[in-house]
C-alpha positions in Angstrom: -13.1 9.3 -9.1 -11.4 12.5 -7.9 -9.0 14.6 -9.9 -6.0 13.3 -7.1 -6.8 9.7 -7.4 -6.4 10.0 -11.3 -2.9 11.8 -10.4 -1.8 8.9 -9.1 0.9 6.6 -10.1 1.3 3.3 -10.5 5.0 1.4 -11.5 7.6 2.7 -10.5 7.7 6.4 -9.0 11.6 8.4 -8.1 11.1 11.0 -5.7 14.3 13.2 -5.1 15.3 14.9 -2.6 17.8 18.0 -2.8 19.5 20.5 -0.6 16.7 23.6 0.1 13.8 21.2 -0.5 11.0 21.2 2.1 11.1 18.2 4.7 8.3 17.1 4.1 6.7 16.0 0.8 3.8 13.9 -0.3 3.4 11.1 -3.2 -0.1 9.1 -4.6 0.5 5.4 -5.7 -1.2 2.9 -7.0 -1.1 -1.0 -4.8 1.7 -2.1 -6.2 3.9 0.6 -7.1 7.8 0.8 -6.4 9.1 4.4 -5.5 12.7 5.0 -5.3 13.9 7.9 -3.2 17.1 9.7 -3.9 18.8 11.6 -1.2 20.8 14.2 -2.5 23.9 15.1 -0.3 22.6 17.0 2.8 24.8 21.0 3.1 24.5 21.0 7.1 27.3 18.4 7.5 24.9 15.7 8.9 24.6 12.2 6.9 21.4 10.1 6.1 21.5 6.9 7.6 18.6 5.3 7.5 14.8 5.6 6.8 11.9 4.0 8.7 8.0 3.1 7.5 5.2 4.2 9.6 3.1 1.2 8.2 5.5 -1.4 7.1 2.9 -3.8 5.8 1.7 -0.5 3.2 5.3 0.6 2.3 8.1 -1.7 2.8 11.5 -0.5 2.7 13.5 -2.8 0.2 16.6 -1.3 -0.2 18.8 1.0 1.5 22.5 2.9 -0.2 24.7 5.5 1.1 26.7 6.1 -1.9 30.3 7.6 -1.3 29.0 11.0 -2.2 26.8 11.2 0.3 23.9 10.6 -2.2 21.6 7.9 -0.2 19.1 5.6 -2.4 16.2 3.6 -1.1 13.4 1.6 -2.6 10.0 1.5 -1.0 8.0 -1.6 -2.1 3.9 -0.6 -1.5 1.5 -3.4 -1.0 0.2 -5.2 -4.2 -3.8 -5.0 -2.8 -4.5 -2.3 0.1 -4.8 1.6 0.0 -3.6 4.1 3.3 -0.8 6.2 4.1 2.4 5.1 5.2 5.2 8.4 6.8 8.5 7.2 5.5 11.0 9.2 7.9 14.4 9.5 6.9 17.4 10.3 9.9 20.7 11.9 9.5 23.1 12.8 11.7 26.9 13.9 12.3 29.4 11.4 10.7 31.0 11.3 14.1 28.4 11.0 16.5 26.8 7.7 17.8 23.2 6.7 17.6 21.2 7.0 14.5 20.2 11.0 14.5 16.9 12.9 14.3 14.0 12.9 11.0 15.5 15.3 8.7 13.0 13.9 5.8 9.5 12.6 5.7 7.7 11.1 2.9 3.9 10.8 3.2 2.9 8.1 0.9 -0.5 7.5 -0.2 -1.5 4.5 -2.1 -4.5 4.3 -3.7 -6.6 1.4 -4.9 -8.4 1.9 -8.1 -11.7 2.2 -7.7 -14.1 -0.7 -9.4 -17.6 0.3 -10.9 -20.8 -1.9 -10.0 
């Protein structure tokens, strides 16, 4: 077993996300694990508004909440058996422009499956 497969957690992980923090992050799971993803208000004006899953079927978006503050909350739901990587993009955009904006946030998840001796 590798010293980043024991790093990795299983449960329930939060990951969040502030003003100045790179765009890009990475997090090791366990099958199974639930992460919740906090979205501190964004200084550039521009609004999250929603996140997408590269591999659905790994990490499944559950829940998605734009609080009033402009603090959005999601929960990611990883598969209960499988291992691989799953890019969760998050957009934002201007509060008065149409369409859904550009990636202004990417989470690389990587779930891990235990490893089973014999």
């Amino acid at each position: 077993m590798t010293s980043s497969q024991k790093s990795c957690a299983g449960g329930h992980v939060e990951v969040t996300v502030a003003p100045g923090d790179p765009v890009r992050q990475q997090v090791c799971v366990r099958p199974g694990t639930v992460v919740s993803l906090v979205l501190r208000p964004r200084t550039d004006g521009k609004r999250w508004t929603a996140l997408r899953s590269s591999a659905p079927a790994l990490v499944q978006p559950s829940a998605w909440q734009l609080g009033v503050d402009g603090t959005a909350r999601a929960s990611l739901r990883c598969a209960g058996t499988r291992g691989g990587a799953a890019g969760v993009t998050v957009l934002a955009k201007e509060p008065d422009l149409a369409g859904t904006g550009g990636v202004a946030f990417t989470l690389q998840v990587n779930v891990v499956p235990h490893t089973t001796a014999g």
